[in-house]
Each structure stands twice: as C-alpha cells, then as structure tokens.
C-alpha positions, -999 to +999 in steps of 0.1 A: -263+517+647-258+514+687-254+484+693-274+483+724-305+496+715-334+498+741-367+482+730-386+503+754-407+529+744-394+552+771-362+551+757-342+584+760-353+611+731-328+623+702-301+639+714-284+672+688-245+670+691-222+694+676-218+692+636-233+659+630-272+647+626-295+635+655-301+595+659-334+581+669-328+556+696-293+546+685-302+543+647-290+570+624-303+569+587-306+600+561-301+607+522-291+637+502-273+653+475-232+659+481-205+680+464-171+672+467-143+700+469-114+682+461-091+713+465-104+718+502-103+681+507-144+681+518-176+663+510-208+688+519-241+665+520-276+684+517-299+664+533-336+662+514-349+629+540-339+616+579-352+589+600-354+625+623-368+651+610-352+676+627-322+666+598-342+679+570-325+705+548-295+704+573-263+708+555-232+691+564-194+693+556-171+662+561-134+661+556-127+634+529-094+617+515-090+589+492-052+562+501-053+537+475-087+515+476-102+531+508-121+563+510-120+578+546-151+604+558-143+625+588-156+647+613-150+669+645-182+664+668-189+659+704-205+630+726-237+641+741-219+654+769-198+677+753-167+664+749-150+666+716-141+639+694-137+628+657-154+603+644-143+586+611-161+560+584-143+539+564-149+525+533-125+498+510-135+495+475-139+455+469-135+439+436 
C-alpha cells in the first residue's frame, strides 16, 4: 500500500499501467485462481474479485523462481508516466 495515502476525497483516480492491476488511491487488493508453469518459470493469476473493478477477469502472468526458503514474484511494468521498471515481491518461508 502507498504509504502516503491522501484522505481526501479528491484524491487522484486509478491510474492503468502496463501489465499489472489498477490501485485505488494507493491500495491494491485482488484474489484469484493461479497456475504455475514451472518449465517457463511463470505464475499466471485469473482474477475473479478487485478492490477495482476494472481488475475483474483480467489475467496476469508473473515471472516466479524459488532460492532456498524465499519465493521471488516478478514483473516488467511501468510507473504511471511511462517509464519501465520491474517490480519484485518477496516472500521467506518462516518456521
């Protein structure tokens, strides 16, 4: 979630970048079904509900690798004005 989130109802509307799902005022929330390819290396997400709903039935295909205990999610988007970048989660397996 942005961290600096504007409480004011005026705040700027949902902005679409390149392969990846629209945010509603710096908050970014969905749920789906996934398959994993692990030949190609992808995770493909189908999402069924968003916090937008422009993100409904949207499908979309992450680059995904496993190193030991942490799984990393990846992929090639843009910032809202234009300009490519990747963006990466991060997740350690604890226990």
């Amino acid at each position: 979630m942005k961290r600096d989130r504007s409480p004011q109802p005026n705040a700027s509307p949902p902005v679409q970048v390149k392969n990846n799902t629209v945010a509603v005022n710096g908050y970014d929330g969905y749920f789906g079904t996934y398959t994993i390819d692990e030949s190609a290396g992808t995770l493909t997400t189908y999402l069924e509900g968003s916090i937008s709903p422009d993100n409904v039935g949207k499908t979309y295909v992450r680059n995904v690798r496993v190193i030991d205990d942490e799984l990393f999610i990846q992929l090639q988007t843009t910032t809202t004005d234009g300009t490519p970048i990747t963006r990466t989660n991060t997740f350690v397996r604890v226990g």
